[in-house]
N, C-alpha and C positions, 0 to 999 in steps of 0.2 A: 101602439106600444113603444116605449121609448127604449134606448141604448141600455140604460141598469135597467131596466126590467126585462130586458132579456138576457142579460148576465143574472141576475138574480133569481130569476126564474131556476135557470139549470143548475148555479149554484146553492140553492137551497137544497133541487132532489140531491145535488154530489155529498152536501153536507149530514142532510138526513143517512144517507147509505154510511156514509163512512163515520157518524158518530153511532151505526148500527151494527157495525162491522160484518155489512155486506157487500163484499168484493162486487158478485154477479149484478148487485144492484149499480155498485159505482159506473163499475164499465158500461152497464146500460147508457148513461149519460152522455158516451163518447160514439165519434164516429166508428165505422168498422174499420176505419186506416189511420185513426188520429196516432198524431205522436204525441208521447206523450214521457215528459223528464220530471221525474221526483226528484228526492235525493240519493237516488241511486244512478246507474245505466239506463238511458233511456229505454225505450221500447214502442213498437209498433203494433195499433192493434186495441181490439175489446181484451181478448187474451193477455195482453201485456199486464193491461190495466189491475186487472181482475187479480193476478198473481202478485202484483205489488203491493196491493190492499190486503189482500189474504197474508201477507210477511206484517203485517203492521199490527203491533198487541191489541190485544181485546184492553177495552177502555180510552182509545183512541178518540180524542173531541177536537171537530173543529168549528173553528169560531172565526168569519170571514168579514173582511169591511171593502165595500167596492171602493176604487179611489180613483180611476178614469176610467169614461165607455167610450168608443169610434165607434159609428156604424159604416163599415170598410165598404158596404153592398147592400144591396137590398139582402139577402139572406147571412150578412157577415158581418158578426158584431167581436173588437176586438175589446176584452178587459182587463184592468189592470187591477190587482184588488193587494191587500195584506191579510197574511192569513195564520192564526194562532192555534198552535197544535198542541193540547194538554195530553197528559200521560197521566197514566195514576200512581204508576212509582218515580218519575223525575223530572225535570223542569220543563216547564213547556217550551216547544222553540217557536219564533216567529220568523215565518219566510213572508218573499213577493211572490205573486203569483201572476202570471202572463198566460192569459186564457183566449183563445180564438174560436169563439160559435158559431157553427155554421146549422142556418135552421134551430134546431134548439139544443141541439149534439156540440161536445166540444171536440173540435178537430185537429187542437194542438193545447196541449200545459207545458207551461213551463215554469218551475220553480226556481229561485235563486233565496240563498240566505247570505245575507250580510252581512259582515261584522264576526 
């Protein structure tokens, strides 16, 4: 298995959850201690996760493109991807996304938007 396909791998189930808008599935995705930074205050935790997703409107789609893999470890792949978030009432916004998997769980997000 190569570096994107273990990013892609857990990126697809994080995508599937959250263009489904289920929180409890997102946080499946993550470690039980990931941190993990949207565009809000971080948070630590499946719980964090979970609550940040559940604030996010119903009709929430994301559309992701990997764009660097490191494999940091044998069970530790780091990714770098762009990620575009459509809304149904107003413009989509495009962040970066800095994902760290460990095994197939992400154990750190971090987002940044640009510009």
């Amino acid at each position: 298995m190569t570096d994107t396909d273990v990013i892609t791998g857990v990126m697809d189930r994080w995508k599937d959850a959250v263009d489904a808008h289920d929180p409890e599935r997102v946080a499946s995705n993550f470690t039980e201690d990931a941190i993990f930074q949207g565009l809000h205050p971080y948070g630590v935790g499946r719980a964090a996760v979970a609550e940040y997703y559940d604030s996010q409107p119903i009709g929430l789609k994301a559309e992701y493109k990997v764009l660097e893999t490191r494999q940091l470890a044998d069970d530790l792949t780091l990714g770098y991807l762009t990620v575009d978030f459509s809304f149904v009432d107003r413009p989509a916004i495009t962040v970066n996304l800095s994902v760290l998997v460990k095994g197939d769980l992400i154990a750190h997000y971090q987002v940044s938007r640009l510009g």
